[in-house]
C-alpha distance (Angstrom), angle and dihedral (degrees) to the residues before:
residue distance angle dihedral
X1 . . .
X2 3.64 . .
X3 3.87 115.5 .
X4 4.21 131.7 -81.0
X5 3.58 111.6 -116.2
X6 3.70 92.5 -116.8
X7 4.34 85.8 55.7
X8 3.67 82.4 48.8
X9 3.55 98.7 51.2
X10 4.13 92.5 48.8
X11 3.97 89.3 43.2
X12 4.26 84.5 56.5
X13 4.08 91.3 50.3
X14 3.86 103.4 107.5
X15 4.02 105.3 -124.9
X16 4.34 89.5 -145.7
X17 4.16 93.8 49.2
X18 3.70 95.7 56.1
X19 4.20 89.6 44.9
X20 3.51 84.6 51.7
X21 3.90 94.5 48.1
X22 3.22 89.1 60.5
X23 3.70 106.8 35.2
X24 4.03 77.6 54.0
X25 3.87 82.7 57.2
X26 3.47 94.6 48.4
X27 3.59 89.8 54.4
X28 4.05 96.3 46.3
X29 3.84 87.5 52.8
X30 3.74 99.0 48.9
X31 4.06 87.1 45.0
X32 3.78 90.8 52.4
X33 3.66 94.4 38.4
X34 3.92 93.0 56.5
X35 3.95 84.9 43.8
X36 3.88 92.7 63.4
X37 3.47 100.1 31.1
X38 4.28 87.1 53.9
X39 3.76 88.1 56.3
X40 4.06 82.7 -111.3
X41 3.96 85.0 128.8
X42 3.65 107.0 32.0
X43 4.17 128.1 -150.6
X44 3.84 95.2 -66.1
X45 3.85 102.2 24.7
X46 3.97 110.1 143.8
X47 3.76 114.9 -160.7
X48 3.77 114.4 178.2
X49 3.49 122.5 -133.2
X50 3.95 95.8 -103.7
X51 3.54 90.9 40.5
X52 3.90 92.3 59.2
X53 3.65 90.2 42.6
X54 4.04 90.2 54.5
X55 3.70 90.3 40.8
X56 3.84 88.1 53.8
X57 4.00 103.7 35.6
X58 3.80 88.0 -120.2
X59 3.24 134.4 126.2
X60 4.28 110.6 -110.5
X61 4.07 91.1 -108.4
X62 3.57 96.5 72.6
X63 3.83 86.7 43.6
X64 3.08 97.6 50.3
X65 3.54 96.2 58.6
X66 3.94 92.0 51.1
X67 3.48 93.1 49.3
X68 4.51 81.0 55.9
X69 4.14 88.5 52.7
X70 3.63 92.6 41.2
X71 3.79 87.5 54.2
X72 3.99 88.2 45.1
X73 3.86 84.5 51.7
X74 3.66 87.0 58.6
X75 4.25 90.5 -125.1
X76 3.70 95.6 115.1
X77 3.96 146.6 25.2
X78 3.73 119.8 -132.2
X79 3.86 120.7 -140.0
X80 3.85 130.6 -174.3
X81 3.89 107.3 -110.9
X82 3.86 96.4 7.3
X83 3.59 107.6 59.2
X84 3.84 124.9 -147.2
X85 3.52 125.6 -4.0
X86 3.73 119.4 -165.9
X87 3.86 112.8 -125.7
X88 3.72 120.4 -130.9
X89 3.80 121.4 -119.4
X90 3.42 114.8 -144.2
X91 4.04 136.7 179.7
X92 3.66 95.9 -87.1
X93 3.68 88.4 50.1
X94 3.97 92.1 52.7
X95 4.00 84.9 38.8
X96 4.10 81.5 60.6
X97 3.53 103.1 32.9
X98 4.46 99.0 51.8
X99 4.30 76.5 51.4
X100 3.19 87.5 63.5
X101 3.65 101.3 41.8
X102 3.24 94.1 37.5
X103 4.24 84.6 64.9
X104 3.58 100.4 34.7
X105 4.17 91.4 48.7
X106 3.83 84.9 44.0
X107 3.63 89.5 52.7
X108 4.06 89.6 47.3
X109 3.92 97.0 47.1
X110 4.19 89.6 51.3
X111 3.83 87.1 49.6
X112 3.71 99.4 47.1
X113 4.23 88.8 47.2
X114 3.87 84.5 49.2
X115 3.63 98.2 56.2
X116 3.82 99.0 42.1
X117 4.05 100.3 -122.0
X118 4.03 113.9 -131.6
X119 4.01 120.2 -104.3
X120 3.70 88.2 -99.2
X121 4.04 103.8 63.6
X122 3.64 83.2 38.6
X123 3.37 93.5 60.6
X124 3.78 93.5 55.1
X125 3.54 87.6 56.2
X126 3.61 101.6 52.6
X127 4.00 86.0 42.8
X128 3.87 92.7 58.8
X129 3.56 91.4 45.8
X130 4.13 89.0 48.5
X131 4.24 88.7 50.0
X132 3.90 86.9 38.8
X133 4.14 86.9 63.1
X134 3.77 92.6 34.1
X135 3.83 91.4 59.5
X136 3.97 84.3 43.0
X137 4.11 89.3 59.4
X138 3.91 89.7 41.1
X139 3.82 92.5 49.3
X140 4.03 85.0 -128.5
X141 4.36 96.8 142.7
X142 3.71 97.2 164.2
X143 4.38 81.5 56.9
X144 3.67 88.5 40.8
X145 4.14 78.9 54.4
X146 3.73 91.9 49.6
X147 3.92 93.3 53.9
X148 3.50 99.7 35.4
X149 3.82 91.1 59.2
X150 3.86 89.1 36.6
X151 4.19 74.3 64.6
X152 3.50 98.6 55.9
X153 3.48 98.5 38.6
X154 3.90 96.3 49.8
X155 3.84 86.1 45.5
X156 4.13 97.3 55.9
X157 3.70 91.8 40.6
X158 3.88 88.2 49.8
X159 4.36 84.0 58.0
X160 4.28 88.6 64.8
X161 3.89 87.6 -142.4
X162 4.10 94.6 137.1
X163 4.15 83.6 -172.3
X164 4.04 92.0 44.7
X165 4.27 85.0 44.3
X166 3.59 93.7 52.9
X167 4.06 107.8 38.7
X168 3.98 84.6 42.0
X169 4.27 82.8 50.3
X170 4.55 89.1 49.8
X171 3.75 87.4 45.9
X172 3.79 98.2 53.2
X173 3.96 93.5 40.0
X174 4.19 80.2 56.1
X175 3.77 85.6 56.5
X176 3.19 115.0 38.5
X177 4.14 94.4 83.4
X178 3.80 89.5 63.6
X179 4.25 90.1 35.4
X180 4.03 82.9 53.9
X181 3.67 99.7 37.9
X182 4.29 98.2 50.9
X183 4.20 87.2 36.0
X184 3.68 94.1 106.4
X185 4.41 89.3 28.1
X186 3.41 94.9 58.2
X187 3.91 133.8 85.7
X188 3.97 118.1 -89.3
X189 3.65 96.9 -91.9
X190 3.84 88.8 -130.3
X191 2.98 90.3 159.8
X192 4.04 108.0 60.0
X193 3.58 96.3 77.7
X194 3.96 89.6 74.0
X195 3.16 97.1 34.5
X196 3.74 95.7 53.9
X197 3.98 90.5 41.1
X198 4.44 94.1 53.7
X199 3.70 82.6 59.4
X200 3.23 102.8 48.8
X201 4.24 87.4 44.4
X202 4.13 83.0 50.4
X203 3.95 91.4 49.5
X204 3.62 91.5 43.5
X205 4.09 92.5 51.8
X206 3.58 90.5 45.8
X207 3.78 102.3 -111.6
X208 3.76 104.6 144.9
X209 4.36 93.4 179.2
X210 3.80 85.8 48.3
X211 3.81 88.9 57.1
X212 3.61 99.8 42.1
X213 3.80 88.7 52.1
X214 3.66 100.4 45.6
X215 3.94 92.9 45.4
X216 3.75 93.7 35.8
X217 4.35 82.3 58.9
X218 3.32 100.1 42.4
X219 3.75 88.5 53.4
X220 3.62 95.7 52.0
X221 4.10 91.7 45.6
X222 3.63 88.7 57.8
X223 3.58 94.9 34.4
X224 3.93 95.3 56.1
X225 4.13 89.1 45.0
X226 3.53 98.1 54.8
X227 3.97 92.0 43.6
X228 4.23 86.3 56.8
X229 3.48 92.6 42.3
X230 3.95 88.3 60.3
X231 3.72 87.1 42.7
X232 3.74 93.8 49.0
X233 3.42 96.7 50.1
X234 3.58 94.2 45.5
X235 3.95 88.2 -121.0
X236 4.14 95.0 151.2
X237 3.94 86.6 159.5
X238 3.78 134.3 32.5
C-alpha cells in the first residue's frame, strides 16, 4: 500500500534539522536566561522577537520557543507585537518563593538522610561547605554564592525526585535577582558554614527528621532576611 500524504510528509522530515532546532532552542534559552538573571535585561525589559533573534544571530524560531520556556519558568510575560517582557520580582514574591523552597529542600534533605547517600555525593557536600567558609575568611561573597548554591543544588539532585529537581531549579532562577542584588547588602552569613555542616553530619548519620529540620530552618532564616532586606530598602520590585 503506497503511503498517505501525511506518512509521506513525516517520512520527508530530516531527523538532524529538528535536533538541531531544538538544540538551537536550547541554546537561545540558556543565552536569554543568563541575560536576565545577569541583570543584562532588567524587571521590565521588552525585547521583541526579531530583536532577540538579531541580538543572538539566530533565526526567531529558536527564539521563539525560549521566549515559551522562559514564560513556563515564570521569568517573563509574552505579548502579541512586543515580545517578552521580563517580570519583576518583588518581596512578596521572595516571601512566597523561600516557602516554597524552604518545603521542597526540606523534603530533599529528609530523602537524601533516608536513603544513606554514597561517600562520593557526600563529599561534594562537605567540599561546598569547606569553599563556602573559605570564601567567608577571604571576604569573597559572590564565591561564597557560587558554593553555597553548588550546596543546594548538589543536595536536591542527590534526592532523585526529577519533579522536586526541576520546580526547586524555576524557583531559584526566580530568586537569584534579589539573592544577587542584596549579596553585598546583606549581613555576613557567618553563620552558614555551621549550619550547612550539622546537615551534612545529620545526612551522614542517617537522621532524615534531623535533616529536614535543620534545612527546613536554615531556609526560613534566610528566607525571612532577604524578604526584610527588600522591605527595608524599600525594593518592592527588582
Amino acid at each position: 500500500m503506497p503511503p498517505t500524504t501525511k506518512e509521506a510528509e513525516l517520512s520527508s522530515v530530516d531527523p538532524g534539522s529538528v535536533s538541531e532546532r531544538i538544540n538551537q532552542a536550547d541554546v537561545a534559552y540558556g543565552r536569554l536566561k543568563k541575560l536576565i538573571l545577569d541583570g543584562t535585561l532588567p524587571a521590565g525589559a521588552q525585547l521583541l522577537e526579531q530583536e532577540a533573534a538579531e541580538r543572538l544571530d539566530m533565526s526567531r524560531t529558536p527564539v521563539r520557543e525560549a521566549m515559551v520556556r522562559l514564560r513556563q519558568d515564570g521569568m517573563v510575560e509574552i505579548r502579541p507585537r512586543h515580545g517578552m517582557r521580563v517580570l519583576p520580582v518583588s518581596a512578596r514574591d521572595m516571601a512566597e518563593i523561600y516557602a516554597v523552597l524552604t518545603a521542597l529542600e526540606g523534603t530533599a534533605a529528609e530523602t537524601v538522610a533516608r536513603k544513606g547517600p554514597s561517600a562520593r555525593p557526600l563529599g561534594l557536600l562537605r567540599a561546598a561547605v569547606s569553599d563556602m567558609g573559605k570564601a567567608l575568611e577571604a571576604g569573597d561573597l559572590m564565591a561564597w554564592a557560587e558554593a553555597d548554591e553548588r550546596f543546594h543544588s548538589q543536595l536536591v539532585q542527590m534526592s532523585g525526585n526529577t519533579r522536586l529537581i526541576q520546580m526547586v531549579g524555576q524557583l531559584w532562577d526566580q530568586a537569584h535577582r534579589a539573592r544577587m542584588l542584596t549579596l553585598k547588602l546583606r549581613p555576613t552569613p557567618t553563620n552558614s558554614v555551621a549550619e550547612h555542616a550539622a546537615l551534612v553530619d545529620a545526612i551522614a548519620s542517617g537522621d532524615p527528621a534531623a535533616a529536614r529540620q535543620i534545612h527546613e530552618d536554615h531556609r526560613r532564616r534566610a528566607g525571612t532576611m532577604l524578604v526584610e532586606l527588600l522591605e527595608r530598602l524599600g525594593l518592592n520590585q527588582i
